[in-house]
C-alpha positions in Angstrom: 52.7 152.0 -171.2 53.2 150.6 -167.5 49.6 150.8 -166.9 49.0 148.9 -170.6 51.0 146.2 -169.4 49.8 146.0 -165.6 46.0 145.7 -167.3 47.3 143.1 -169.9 49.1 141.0 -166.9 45.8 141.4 -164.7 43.4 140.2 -167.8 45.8 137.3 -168.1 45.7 136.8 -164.6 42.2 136.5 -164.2 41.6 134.3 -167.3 44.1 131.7 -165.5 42.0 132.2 -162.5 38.8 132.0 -163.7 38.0 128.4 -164.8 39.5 127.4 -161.5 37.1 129.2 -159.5 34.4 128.4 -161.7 34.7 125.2 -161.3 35.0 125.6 -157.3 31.9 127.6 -157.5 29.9 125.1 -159.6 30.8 122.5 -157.3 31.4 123.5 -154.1 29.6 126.9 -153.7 26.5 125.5 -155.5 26.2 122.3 -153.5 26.7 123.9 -150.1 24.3 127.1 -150.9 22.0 124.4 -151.9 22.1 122.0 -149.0 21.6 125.1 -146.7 18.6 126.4 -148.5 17.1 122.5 -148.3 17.9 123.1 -144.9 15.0 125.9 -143.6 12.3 124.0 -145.9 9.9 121.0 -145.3 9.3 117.6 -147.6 6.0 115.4 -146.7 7.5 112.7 -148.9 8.0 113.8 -152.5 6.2 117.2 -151.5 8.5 119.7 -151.0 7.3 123.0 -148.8 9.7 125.8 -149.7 8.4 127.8 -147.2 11.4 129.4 -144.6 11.0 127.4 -141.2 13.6 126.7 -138.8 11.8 123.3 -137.6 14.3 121.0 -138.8 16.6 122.5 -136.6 14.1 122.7 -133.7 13.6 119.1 -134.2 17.3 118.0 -134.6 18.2 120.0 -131.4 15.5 118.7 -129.4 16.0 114.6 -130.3 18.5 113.0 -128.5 19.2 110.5 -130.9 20.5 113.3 -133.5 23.1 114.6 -130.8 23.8 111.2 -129.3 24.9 110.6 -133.0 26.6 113.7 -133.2 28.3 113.9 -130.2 29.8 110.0 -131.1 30.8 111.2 -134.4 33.5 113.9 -132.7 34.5 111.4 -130.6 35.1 108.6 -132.9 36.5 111.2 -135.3 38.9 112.9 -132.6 40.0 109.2 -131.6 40.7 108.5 -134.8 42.5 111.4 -135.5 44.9 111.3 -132.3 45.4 107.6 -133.0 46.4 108.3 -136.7 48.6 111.4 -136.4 50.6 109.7 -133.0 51.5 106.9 -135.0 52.0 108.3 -138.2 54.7 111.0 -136.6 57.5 108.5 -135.6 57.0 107.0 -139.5 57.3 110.4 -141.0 60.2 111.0 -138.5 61.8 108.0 -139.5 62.4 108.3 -143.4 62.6 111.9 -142.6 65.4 111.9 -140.4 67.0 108.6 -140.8 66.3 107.1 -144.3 68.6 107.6 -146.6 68.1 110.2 -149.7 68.1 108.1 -152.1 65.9 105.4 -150.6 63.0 108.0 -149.4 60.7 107.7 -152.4 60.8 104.0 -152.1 59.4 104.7 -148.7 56.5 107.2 -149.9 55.6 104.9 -152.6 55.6 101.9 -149.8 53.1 104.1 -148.1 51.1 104.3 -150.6 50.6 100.9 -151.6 47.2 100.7 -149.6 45.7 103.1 -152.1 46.3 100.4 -154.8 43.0 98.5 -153.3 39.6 99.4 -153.0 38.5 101.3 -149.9 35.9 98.8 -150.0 38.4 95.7 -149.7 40.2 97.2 -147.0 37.4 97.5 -144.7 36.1 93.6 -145.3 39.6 92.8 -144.6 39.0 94.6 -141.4 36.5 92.5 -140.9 37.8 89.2 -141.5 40.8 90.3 -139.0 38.8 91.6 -136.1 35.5 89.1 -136.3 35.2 86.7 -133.7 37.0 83.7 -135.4 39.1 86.3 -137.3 42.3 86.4 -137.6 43.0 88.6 -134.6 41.3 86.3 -132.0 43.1 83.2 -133.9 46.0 84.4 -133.3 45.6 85.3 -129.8 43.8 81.6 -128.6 46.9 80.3 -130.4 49.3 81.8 -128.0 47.0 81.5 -125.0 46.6 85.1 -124.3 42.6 84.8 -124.0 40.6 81.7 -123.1 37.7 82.9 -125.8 37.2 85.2 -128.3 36.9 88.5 -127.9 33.8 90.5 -128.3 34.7 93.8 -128.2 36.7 94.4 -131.2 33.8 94.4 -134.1 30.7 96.0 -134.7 31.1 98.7 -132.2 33.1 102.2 -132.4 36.5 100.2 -131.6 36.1 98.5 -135.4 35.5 102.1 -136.8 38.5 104.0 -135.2 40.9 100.7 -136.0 39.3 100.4 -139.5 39.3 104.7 -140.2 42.7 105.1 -138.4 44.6 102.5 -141.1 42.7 104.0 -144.3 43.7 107.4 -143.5 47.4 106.8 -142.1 49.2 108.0 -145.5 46.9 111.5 -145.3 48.6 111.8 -142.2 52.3 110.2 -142.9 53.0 112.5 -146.3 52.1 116.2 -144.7 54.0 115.5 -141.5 56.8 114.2 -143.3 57.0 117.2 -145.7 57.1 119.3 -142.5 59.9 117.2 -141.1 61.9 117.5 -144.6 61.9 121.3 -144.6 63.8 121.5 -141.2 67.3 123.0 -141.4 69.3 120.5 -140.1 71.2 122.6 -138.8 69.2 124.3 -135.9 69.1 120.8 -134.8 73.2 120.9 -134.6 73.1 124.4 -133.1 70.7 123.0 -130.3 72.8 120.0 -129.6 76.1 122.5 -129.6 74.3 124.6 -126.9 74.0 122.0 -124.5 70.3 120.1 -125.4 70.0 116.9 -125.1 68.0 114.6 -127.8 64.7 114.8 -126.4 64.7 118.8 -125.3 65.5 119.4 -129.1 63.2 117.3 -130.2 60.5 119.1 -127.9 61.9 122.5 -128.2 63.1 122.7 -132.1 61.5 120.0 -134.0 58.1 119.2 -133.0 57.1 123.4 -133.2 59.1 123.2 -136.8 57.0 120.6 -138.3 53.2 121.6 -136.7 52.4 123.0 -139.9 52.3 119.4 -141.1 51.0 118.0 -137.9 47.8 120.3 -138.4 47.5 119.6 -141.5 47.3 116.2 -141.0 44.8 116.7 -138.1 42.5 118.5 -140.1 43.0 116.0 -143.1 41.7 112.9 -141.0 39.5 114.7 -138.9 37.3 116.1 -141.7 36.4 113.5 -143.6 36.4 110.8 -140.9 33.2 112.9 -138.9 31.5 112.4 -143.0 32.2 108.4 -143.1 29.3 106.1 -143.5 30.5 103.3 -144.9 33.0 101.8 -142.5 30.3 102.7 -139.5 27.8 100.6 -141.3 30.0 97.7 -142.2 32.1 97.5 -139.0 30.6 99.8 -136.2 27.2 97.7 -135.4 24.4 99.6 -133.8 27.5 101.5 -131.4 29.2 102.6 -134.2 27.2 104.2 -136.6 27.6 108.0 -137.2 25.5 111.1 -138.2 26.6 110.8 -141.8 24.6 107.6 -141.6 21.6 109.0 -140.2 22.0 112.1 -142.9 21.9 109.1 -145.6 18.9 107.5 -143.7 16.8 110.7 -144.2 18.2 111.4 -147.9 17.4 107.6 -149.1 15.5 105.7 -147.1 13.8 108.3 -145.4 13.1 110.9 -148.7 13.5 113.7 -145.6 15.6 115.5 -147.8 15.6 118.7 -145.5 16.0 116.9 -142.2 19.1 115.3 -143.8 20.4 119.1 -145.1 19.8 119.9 -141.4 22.2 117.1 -140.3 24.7 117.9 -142.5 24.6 121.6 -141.7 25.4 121.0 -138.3 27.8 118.2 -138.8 30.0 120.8 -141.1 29.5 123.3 -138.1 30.8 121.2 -135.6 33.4 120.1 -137.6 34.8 123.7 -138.4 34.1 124.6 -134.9 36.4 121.9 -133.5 38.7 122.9 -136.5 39.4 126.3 -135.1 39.6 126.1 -131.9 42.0 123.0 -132.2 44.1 125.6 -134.7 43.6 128.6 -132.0 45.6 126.5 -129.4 48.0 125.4 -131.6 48.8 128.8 -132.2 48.6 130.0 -128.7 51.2 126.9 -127.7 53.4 127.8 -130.7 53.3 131.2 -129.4 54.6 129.8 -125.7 54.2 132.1 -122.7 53.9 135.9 -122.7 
């Protein structure tokens, strides 16, 4: 009888499982097997060779404009990343630990409001702020901070981290603030009782309790910021574009389609390499000295 219903409860399990994983499989599976495969053939053009050969990987180790591309997409993504998650923490800390109950969804939804506009909109307003008469350089002739415009703040890899860094700040706010909220409140009063100050307990209690949502958000911006090709083309100028524009290069302009696979094969490497190493050490400073 117990092993009727055990078998009934896993038949019902599995047909609530399966369209899920179906549907990850169809469109996640699928699409990565896919690129990979595209990945160890050739195309002259709309010919397609579906012979194995590792070439396109010889080739995109051996140009140096592939890695320069690569090796400014980690950077720009890494800025990015450290620039949104440092400023998003004192934000999430704020309505976390200082807004009052009642008032913290107004807060969220506040946060939210810049998913109300297209992604599109945002980055032209960018644009308008940081160009050379834009508002940004208005405002600082007006004051008499600079004597002339100032150059170096569009169409390079400043634009894209600015530009990335303000589209992804509530990706980074909500997790770290979820983090924040599950915090007994009361191992902060215990540390305070036993004689730490403010800042010890913020280092010593706080910050390890809410790295959960401080990886999290790490590994939400960094991810798909390293994919971005729209804000590199619109705002990063010749020194800001990335290898996901390259990858659409040889996928549209290019009709490479296995040299682009090949790009994004190593792109999600990278990425899942910096990814667990950056997880390793937090786990080895969460851990703290043997």
């Amino acid at each position: 009888m117990a092993r009727a219903a055990l078998t009934a409860g896993g038949k019902r399990g599995l047909i609530l499982v399966s369209p899920p994983f179906l549907y990850a499989l169809l469109l996640l599976a699928v699409p990565l097997a896919t690129i990979l495969l595209f990945s160890f053939w050739t195309q002259d053009y709309l010919d397609i060779d579906t012979r194995f050969t590792i070439a396109n990987y010889v080739e995109a180790f051996g140009d140096p404009l592939y890695m320069q591309l690569l090796r400014r997409s980690l950077l720009i993504a890494g800025a990015v990343t450290l620039v949104t998650v440092v400023l998003a923490f004192p934000i999430a800390y704020f309505v976390s630990f200082h807004v009052a109950p009642a008032r913290k969804s107004l807060w969220l939804f506040l946060i939210t409001i810049p998913f109300w506009t297209s992604y599109l909109i945002r980055v032209f307003l960018w644009k308008v702020i940081l160009g050379y008469n834009g508002v940004l350089n208005s405002s600082l002739l007006g004051v008499g901070l600079i004597d002339e415009p100032l150059s170096v703040i569009l169409y390079n890899a400043n634009a894209v981290v600015i530009t990335l860094a303000h589209a992804f700040a509530p990706f980074a706010i909500l997790p770290i603030f979820v983090a924040l909220e599950k915090i007994d409140r009361s191992l902060l009063e215990a540390s305070m009782d036993l004689g730490e100050t403010r800042v010890t307990t913020f280092l010593r209690v706080t910050l390890p309790l809410a790295m959960p949502g401080v990886v999290a958000a790490v590994l939400i911006v960094f991810i798909p910021t390293i994919g971005d090709y729209v804000t590199p083309r619109l705002v990063g100028g010749p020194d800001g574009l990335m290898i996901a524009n390259m990858i659409q290069t040889q996928f549209l302009k290019l009709n490479n389609a296995p040299m682009g696979a090949t790009l994004a094969i190593l792109a999600m490497l990278s990425v899942t390499a910096v990814s667990l190493v950056f997880i390793w050490l937090n786990r080895r400073w969460l851990r703290g000295p043997k």
